[in-house]
N, CA, C and O atoms as a CHARMM CRD file, in Angstrom:
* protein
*
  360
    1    1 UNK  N      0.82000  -1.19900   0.00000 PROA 1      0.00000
    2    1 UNK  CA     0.00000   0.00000   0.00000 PROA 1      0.00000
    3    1 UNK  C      0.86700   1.26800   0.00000 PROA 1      0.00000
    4    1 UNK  O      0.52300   2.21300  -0.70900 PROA 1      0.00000
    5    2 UNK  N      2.08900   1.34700   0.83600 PROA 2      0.00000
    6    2 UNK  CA     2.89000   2.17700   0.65300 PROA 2      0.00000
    7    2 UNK  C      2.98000   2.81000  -0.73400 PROA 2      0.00000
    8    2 UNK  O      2.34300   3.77000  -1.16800 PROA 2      0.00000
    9    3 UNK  N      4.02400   1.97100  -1.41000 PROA 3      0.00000
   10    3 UNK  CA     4.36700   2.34900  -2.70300 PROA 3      0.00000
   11    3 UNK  C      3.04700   2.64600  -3.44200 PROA 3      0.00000
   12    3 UNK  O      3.27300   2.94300  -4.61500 PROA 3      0.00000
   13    4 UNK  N      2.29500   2.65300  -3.25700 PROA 4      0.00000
   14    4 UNK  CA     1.14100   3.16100  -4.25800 PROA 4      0.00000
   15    4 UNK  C      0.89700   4.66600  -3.83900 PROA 4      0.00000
   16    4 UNK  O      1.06200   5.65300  -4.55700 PROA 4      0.00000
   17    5 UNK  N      0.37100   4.62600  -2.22100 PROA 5      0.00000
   18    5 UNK  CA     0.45900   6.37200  -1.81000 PROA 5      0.00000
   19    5 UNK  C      1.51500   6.60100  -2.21400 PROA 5      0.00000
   20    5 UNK  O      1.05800   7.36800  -3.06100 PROA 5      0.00000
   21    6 UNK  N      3.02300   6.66100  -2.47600 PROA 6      0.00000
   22    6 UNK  CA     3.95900   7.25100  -2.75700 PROA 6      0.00000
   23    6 UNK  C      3.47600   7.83200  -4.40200 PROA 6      0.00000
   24    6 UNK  O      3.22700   9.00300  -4.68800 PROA 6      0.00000
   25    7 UNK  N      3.44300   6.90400  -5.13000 PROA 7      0.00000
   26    7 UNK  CA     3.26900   6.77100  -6.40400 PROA 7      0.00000
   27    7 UNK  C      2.10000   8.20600  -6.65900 PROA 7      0.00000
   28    7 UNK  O      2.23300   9.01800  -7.57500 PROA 7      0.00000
   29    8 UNK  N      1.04200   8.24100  -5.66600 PROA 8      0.00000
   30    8 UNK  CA    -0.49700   9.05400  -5.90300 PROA 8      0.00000
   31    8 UNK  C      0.04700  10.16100  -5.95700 PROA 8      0.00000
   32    8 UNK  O     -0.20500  11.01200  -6.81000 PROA 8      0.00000
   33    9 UNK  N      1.28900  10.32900  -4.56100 PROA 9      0.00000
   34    9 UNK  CA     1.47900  11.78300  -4.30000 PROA 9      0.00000
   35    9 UNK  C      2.61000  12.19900  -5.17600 PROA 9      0.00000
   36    9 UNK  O      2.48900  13.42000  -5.28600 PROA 9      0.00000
   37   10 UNK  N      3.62000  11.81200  -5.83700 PROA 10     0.00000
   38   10 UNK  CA     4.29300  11.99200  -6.29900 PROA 10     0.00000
   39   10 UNK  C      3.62900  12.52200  -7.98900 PROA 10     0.00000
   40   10 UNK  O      4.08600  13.51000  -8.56300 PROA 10     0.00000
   41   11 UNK  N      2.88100  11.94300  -8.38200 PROA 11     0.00000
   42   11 UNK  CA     2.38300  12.08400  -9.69300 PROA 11     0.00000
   43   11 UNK  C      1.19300  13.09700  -9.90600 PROA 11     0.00000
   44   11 UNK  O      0.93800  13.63000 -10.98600 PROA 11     0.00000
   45   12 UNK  N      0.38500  13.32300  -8.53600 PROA 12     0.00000
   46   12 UNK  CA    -0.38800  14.27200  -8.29900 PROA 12     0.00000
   47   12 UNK  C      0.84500  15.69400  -8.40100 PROA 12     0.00000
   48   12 UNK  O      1.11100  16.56700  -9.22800 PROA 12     0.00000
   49   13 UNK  N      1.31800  15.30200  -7.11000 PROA 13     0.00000
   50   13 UNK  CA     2.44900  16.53600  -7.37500 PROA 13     0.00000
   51   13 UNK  C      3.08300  17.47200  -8.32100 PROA 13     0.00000
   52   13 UNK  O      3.46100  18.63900  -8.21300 PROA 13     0.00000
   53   14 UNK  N      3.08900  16.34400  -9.57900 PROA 14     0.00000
   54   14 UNK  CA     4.00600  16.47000 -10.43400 PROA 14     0.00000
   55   14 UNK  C      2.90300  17.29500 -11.53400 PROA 14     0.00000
   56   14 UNK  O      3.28300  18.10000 -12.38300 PROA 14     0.00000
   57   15 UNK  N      1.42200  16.88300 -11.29500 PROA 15     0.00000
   58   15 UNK  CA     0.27800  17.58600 -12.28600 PROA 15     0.00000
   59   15 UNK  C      0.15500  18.99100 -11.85000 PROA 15     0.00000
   60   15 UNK  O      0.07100  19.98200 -12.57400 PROA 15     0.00000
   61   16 UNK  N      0.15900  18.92100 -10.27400 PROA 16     0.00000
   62   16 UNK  CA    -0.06200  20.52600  -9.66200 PROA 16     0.00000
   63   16 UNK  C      1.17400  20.85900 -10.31400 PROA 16     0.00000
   64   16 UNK  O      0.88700  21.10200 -11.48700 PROA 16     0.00000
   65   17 UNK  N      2.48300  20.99700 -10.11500 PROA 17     0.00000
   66   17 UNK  CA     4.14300  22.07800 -11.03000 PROA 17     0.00000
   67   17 UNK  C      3.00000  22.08200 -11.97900 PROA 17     0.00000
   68   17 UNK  O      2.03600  22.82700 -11.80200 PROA 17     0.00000
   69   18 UNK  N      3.11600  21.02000 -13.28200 PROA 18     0.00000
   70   18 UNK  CA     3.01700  21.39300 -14.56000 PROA 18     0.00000
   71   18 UNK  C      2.31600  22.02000 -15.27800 PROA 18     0.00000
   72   18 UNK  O      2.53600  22.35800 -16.44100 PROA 18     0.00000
   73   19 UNK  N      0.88100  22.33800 -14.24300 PROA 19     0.00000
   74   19 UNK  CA    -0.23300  23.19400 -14.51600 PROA 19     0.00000
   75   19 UNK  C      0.70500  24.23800 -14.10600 PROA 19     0.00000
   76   19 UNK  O      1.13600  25.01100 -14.96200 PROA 19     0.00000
   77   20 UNK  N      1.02500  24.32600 -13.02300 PROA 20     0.00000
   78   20 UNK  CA     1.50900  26.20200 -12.50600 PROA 20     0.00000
   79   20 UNK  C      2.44500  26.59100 -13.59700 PROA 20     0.00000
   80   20 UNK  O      2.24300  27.60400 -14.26700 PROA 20     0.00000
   81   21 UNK  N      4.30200  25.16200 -13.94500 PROA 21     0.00000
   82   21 UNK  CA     5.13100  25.91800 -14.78700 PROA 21     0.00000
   83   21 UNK  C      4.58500  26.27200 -16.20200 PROA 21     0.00000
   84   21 UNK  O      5.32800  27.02800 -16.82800 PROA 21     0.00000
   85   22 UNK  N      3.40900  25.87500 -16.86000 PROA 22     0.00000
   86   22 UNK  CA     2.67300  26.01400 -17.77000 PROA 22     0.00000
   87   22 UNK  C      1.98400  27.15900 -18.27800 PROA 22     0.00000
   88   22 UNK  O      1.68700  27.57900 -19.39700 PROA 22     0.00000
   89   23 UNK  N      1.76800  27.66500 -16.65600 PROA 23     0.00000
   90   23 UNK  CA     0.81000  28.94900 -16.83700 PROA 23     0.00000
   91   23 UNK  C      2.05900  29.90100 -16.72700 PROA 23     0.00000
   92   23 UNK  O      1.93400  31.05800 -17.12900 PROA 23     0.00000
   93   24 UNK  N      3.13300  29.51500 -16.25700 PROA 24     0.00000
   94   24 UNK  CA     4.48500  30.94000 -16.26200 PROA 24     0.00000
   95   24 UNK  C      4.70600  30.84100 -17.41700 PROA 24     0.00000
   96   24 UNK  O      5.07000  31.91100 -17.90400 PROA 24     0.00000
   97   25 UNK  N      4.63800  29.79500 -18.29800 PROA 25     0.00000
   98   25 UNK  CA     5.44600  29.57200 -19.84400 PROA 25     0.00000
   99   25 UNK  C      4.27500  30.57700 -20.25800 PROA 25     0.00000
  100   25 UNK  O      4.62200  31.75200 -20.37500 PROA 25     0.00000
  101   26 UNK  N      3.08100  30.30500 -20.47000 PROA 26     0.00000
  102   26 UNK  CA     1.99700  31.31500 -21.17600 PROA 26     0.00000
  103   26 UNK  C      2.20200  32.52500 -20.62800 PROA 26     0.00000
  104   26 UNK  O      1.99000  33.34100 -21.52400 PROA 26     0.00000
  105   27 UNK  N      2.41000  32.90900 -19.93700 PROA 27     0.00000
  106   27 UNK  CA     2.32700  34.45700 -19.19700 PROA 27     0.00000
  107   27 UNK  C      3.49500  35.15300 -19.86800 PROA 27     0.00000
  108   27 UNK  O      3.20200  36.20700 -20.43200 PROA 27     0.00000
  109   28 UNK  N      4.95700  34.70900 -19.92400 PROA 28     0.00000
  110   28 UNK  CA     6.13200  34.80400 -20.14600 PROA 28     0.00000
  111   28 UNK  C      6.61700  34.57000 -22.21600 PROA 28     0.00000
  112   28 UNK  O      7.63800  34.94300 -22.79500 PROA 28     0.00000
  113   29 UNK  N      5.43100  33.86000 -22.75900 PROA 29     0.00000
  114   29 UNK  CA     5.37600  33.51500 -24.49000 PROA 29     0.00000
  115   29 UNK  C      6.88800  32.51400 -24.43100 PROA 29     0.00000
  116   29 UNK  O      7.88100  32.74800 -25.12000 PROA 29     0.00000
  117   30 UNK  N      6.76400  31.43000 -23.48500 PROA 30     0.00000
  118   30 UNK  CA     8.05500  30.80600 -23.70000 PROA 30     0.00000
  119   30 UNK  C      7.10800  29.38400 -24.13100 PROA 30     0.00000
  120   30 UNK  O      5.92400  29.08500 -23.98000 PROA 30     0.00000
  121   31 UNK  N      8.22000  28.74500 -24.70200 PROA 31     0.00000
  122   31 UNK  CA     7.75300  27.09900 -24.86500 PROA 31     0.00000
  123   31 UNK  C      6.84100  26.54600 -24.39100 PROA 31     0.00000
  124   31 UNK  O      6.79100  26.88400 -23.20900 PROA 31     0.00000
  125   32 UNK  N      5.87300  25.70400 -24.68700 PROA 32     0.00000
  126   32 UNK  CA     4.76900  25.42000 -23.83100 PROA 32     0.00000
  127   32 UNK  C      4.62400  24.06300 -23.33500 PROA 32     0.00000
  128   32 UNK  O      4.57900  23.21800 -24.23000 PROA 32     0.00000
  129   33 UNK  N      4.55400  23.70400 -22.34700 PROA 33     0.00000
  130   33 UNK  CA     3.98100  21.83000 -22.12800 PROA 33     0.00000
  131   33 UNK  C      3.21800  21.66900 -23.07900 PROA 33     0.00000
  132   33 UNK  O      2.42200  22.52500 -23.46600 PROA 33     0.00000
  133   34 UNK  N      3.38300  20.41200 -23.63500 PROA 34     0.00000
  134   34 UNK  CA     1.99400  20.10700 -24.61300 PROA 34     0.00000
  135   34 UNK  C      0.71500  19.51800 -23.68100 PROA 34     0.00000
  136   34 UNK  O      0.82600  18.85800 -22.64800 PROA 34     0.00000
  137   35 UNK  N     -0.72100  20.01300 -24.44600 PROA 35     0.00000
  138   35 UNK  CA    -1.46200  19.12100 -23.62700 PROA 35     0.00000
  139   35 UNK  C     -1.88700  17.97900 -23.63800 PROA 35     0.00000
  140   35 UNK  O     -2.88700  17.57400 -23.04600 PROA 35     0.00000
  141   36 UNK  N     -1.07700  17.29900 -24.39000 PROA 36     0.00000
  142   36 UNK  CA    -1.63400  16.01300 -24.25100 PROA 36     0.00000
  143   36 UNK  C     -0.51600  15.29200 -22.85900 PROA 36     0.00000
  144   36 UNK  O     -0.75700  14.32100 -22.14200 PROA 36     0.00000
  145   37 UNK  N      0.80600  16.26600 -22.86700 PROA 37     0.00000
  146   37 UNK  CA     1.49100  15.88000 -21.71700 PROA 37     0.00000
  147   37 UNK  C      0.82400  15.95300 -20.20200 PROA 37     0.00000
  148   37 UNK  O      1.07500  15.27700 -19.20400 PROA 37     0.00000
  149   38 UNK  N     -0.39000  17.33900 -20.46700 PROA 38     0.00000
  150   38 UNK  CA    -0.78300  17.46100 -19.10400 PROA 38     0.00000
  151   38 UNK  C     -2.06000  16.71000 -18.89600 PROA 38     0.00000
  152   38 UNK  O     -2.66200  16.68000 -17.82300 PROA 38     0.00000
  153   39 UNK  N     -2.46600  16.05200 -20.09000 PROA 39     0.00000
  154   39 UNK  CA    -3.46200  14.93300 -19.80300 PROA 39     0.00000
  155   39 UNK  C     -2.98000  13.65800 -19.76200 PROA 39     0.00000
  156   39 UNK  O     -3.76400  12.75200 -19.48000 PROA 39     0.00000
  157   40 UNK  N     -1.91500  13.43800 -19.97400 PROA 40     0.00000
  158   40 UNK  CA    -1.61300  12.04900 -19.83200 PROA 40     0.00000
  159   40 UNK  C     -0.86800  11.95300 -18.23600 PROA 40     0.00000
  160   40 UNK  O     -0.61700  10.90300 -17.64600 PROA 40     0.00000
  161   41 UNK  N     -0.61500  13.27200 -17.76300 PROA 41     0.00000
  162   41 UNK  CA    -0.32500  12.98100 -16.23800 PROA 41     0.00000
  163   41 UNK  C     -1.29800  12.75200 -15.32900 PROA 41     0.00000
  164   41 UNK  O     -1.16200  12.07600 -14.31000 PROA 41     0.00000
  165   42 UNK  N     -2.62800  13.50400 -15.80900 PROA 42     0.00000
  166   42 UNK  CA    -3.76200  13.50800 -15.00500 PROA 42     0.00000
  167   42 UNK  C     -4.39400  11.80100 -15.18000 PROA 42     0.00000
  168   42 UNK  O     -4.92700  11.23300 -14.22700 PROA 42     0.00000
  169   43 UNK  N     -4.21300  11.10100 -16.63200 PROA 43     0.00000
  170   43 UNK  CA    -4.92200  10.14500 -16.87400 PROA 43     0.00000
  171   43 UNK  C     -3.89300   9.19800 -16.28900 PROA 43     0.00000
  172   43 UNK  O     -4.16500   8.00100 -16.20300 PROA 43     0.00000
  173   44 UNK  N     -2.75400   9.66100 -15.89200 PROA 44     0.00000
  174   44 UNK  CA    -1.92100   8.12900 -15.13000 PROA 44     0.00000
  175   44 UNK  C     -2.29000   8.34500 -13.26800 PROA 44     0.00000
  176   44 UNK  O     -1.66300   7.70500 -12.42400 PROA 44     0.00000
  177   45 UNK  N     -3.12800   9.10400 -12.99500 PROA 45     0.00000
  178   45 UNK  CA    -3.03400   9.55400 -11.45500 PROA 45     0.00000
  179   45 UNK  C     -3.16800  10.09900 -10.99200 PROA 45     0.00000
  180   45 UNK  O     -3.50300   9.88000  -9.82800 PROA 45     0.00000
  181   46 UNK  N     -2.96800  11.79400 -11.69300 PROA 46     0.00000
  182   46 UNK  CA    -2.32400  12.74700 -11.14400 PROA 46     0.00000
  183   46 UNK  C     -3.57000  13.95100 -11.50300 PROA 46     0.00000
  184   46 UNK  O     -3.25500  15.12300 -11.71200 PROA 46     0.00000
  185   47 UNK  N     -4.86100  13.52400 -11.53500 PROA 47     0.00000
  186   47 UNK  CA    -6.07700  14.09700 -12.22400 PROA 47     0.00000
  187   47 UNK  C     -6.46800  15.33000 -10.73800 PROA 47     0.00000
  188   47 UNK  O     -6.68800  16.53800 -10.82800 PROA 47     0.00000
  189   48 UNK  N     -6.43600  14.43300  -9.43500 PROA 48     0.00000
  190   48 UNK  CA    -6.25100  15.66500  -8.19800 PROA 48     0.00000
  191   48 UNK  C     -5.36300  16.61100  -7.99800 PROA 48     0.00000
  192   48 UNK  O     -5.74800  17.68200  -7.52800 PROA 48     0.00000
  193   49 UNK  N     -4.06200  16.41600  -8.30000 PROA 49     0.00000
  194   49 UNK  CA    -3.51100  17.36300  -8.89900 PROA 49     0.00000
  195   49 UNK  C     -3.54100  18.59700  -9.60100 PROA 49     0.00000
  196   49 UNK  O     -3.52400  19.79400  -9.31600 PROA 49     0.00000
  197   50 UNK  N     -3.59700  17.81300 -10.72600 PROA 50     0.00000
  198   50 UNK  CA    -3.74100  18.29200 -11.93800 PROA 50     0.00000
  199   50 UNK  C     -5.12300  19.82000 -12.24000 PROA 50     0.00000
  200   50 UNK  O     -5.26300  20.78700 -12.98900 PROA 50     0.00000
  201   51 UNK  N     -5.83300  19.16400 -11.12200 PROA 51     0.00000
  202   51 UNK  CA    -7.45600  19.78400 -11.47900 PROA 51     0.00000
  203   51 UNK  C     -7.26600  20.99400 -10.02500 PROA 51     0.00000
  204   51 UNK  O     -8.12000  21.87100  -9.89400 PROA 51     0.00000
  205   52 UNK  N     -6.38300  20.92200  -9.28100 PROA 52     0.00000
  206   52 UNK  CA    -6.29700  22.02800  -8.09200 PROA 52     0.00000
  207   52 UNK  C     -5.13500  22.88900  -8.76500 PROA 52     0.00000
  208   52 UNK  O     -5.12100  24.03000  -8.30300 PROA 52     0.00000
  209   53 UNK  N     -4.01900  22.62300  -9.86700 PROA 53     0.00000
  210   53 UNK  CA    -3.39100  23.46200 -10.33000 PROA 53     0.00000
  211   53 UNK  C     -4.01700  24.84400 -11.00800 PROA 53     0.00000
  212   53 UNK  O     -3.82400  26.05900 -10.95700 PROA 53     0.00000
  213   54 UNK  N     -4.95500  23.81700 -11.72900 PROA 54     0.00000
  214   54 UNK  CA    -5.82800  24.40400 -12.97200 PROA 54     0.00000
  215   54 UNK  C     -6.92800  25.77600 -12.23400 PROA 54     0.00000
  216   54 UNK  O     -7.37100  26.79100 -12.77100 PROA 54     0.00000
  217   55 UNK  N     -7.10600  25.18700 -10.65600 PROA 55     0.00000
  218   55 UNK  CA    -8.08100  26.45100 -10.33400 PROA 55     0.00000
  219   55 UNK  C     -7.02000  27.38200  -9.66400 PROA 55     0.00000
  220   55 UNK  O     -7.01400  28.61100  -9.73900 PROA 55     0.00000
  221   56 UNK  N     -6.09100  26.56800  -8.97300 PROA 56     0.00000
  222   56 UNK  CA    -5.07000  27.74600  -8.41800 PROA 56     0.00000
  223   56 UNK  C     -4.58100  28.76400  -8.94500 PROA 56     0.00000
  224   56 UNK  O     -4.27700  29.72300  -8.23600 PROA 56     0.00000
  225   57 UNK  N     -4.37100  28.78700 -10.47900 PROA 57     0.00000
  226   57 UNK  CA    -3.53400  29.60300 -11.14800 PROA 57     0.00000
  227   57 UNK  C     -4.19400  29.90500 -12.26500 PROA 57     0.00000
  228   57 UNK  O     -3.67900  30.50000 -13.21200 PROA 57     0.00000
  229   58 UNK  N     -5.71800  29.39800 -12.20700 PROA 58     0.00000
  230   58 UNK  CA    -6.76600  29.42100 -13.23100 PROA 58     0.00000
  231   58 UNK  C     -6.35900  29.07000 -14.77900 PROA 58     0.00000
  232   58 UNK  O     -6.50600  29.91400 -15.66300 PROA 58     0.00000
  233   59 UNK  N     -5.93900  28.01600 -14.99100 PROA 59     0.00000
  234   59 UNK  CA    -5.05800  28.06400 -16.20900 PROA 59     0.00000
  235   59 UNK  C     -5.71200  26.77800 -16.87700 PROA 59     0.00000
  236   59 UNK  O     -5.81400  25.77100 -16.17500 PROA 59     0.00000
  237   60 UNK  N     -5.92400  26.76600 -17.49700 PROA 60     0.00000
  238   60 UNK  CA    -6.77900  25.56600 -18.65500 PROA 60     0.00000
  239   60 UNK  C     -8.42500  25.88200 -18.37800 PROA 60     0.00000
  240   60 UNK  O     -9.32200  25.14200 -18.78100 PROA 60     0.00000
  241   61 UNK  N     -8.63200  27.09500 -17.63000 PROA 61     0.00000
  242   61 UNK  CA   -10.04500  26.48900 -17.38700 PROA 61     0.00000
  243   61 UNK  C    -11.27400  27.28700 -18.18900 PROA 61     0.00000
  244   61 UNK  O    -12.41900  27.48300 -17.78300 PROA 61     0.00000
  245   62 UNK  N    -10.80400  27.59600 -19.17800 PROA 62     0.00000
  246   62 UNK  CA   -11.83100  27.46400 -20.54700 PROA 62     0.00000
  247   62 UNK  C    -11.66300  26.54000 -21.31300 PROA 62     0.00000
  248   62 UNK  O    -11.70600  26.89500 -22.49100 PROA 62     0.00000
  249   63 UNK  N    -11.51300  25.64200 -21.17400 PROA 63     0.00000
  250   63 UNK  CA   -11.22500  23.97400 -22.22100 PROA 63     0.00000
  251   63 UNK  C    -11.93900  23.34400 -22.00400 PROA 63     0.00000
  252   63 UNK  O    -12.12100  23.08600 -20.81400 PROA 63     0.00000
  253   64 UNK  N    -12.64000  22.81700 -22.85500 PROA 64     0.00000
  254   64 UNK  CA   -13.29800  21.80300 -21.82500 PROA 64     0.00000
  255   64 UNK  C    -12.87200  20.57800 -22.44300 PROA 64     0.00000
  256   64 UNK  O    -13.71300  19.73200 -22.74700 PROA 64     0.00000
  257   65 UNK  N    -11.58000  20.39000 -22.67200 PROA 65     0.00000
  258   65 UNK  CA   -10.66400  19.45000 -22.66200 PROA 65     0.00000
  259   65 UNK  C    -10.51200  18.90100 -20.81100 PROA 65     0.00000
  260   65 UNK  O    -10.61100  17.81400 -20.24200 PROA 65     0.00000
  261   66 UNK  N    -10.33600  19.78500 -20.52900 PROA 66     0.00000
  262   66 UNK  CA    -9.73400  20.41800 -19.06000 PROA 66     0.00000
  263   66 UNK  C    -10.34200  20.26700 -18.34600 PROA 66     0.00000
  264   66 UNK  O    -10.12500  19.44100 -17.46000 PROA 66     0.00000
  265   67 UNK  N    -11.60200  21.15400 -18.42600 PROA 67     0.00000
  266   67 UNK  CA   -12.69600  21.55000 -17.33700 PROA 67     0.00000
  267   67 UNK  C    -13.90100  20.46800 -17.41400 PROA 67     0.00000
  268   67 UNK  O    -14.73300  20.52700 -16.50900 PROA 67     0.00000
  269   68 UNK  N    -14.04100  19.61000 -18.29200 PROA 68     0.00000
  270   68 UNK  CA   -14.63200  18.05100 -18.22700 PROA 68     0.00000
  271   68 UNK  C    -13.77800  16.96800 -18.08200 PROA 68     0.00000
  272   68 UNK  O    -13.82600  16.05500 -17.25700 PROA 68     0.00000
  273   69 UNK  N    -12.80600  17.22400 -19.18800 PROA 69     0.00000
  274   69 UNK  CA   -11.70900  15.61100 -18.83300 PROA 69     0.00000
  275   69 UNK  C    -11.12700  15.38900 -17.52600 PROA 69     0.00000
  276   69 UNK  O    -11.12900  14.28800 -16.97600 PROA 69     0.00000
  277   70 UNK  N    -10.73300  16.22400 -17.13400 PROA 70     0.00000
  278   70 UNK  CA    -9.89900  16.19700 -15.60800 PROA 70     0.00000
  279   70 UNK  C    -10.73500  15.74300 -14.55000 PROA 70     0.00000
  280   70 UNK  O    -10.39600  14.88900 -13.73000 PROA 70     0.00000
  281   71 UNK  N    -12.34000  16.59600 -14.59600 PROA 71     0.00000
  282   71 UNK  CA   -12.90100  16.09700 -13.27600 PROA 71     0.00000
  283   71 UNK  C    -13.57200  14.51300 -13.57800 PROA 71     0.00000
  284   71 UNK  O    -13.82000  13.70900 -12.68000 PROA 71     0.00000
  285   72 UNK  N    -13.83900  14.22500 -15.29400 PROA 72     0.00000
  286   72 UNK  CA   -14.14400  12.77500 -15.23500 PROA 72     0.00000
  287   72 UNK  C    -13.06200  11.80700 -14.77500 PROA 72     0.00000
  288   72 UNK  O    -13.31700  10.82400 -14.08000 PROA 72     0.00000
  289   73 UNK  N    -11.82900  12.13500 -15.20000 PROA 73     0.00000
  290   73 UNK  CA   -10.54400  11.47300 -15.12900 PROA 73     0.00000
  291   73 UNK  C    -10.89000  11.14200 -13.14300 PROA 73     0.00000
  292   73 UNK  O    -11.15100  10.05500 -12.62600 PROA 73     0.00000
  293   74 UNK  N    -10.79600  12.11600 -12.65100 PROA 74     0.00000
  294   74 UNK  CA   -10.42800  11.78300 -11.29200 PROA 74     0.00000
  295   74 UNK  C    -11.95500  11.07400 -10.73900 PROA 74     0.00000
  296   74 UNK  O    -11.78100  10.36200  -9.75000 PROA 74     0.00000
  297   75 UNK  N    -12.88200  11.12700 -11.04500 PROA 75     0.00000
  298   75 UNK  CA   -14.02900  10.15000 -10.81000 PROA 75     0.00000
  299   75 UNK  C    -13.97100   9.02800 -10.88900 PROA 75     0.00000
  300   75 UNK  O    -14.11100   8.29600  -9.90900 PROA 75     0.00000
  301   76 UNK  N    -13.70600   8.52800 -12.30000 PROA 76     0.00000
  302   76 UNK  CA   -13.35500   7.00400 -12.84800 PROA 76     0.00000
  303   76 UNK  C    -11.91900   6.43400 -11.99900 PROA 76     0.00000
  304   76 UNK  O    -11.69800   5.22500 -11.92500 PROA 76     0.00000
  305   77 UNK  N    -10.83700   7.62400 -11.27800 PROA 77     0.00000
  306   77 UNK  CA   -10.02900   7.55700 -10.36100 PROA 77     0.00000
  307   77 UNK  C    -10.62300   6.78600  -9.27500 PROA 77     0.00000
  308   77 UNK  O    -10.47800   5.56800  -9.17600 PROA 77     0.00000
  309   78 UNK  N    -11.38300   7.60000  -8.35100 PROA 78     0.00000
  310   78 UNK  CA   -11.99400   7.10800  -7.21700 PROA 78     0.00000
  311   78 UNK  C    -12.97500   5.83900  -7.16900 PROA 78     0.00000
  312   78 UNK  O    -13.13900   5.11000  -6.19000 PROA 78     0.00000
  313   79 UNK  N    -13.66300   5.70700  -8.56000 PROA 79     0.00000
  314   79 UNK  CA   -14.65500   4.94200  -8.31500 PROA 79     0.00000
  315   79 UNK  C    -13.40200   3.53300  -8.26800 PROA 79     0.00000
  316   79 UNK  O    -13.23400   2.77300  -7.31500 PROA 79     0.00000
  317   80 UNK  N    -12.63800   3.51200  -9.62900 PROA 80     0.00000
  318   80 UNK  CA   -11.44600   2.36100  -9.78900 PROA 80     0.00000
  319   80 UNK  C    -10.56000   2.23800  -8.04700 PROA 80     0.00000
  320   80 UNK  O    -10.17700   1.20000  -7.50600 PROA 80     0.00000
  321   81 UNK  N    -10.46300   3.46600  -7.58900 PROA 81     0.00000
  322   81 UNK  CA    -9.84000   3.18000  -6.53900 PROA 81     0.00000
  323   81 UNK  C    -10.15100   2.42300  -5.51300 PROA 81     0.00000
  324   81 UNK  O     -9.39300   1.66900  -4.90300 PROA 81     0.00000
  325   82 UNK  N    -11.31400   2.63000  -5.31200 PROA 82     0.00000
  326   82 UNK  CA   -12.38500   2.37900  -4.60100 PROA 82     0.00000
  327   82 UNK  C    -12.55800   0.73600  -4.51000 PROA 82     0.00000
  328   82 UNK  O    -12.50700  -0.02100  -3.54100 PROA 82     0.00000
  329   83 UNK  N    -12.80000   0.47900  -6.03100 PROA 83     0.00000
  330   83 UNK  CA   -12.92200  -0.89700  -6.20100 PROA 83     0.00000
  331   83 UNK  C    -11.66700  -1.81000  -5.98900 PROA 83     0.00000
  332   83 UNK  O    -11.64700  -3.03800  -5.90600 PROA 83     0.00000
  333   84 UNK  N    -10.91200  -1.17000  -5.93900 PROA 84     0.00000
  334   84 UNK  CA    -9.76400  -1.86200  -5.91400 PROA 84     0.00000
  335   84 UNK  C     -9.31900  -2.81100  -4.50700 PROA 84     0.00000
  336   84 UNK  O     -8.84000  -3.85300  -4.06000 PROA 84     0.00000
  337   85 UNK  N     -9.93100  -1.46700  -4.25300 PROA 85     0.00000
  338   85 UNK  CA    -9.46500  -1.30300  -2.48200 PROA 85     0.00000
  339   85 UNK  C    -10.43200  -2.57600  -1.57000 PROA 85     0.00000
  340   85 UNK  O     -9.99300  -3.47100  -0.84700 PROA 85     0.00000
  341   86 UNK  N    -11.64300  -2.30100  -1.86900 PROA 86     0.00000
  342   86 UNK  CA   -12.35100  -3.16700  -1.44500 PROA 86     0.00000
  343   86 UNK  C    -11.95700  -4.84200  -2.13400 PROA 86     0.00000
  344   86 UNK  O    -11.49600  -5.73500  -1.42200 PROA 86     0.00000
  345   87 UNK  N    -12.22300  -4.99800  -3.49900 PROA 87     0.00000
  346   87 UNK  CA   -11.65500  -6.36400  -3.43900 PROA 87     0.00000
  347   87 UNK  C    -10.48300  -7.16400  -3.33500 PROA 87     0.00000
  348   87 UNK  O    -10.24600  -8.35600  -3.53500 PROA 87     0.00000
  349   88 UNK  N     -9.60700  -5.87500  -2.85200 PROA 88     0.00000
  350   88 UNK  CA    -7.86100  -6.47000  -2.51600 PROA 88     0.00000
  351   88 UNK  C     -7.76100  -6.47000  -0.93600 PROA 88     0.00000
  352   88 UNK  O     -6.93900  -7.09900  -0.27100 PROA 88     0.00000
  353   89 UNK  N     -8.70700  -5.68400  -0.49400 PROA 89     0.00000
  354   89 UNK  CA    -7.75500  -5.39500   1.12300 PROA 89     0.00000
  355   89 UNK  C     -9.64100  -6.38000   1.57600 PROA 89     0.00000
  356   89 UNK  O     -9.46500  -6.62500   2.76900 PROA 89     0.00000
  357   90 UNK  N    -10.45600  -6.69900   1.37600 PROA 90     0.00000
  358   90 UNK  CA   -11.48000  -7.40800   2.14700 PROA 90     0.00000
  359   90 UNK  C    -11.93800  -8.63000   1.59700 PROA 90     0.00000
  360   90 UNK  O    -12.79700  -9.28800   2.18400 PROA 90     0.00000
């Protein structure tokens, strides 16, 4: 169980930076993350993350790439988590 919370927080983590260094790259006209990079972090894990960056620094949230995919992403998260949990640990 360890290594999995490690894994949640680490990859969540890593969605909250890439939303924030994302929104300095746009602010600044420098290079940009692609988004399919910042959806494929959210779709490996990192969708809680990912979706508190996005309001913190308000940045993706006219997409509704973004502003639907992310909060389905982390649903199908919890519900999978959920299930997991129950038929591995009972």
């Amino acid at each position: 169980m360890k290594p999995v919370l490690i894994y949640l927080l680490s990859v969540n983590a890593l969605g909250f930076l890439l939303m924030l260094i994302d929104k300095y790259k746009a602010r600044k006209k420098l290079w940009r993350i692609p988004e399919a990079t910042l959806m494929w972090v959210a779709a490996l894990g990192g969708s809680l993350g990912s979706l508190l960056g996005m309001y913190t620094v308000r940045h993706k949230t006219k997409h509704p790439k973004f502003t639907i995919g992310v909060p389905v992403l982390l649903a199908l998260q919890i519900v999978l988590g959920l299930l997991v949990y129950r038929f591995l640990c009972f």
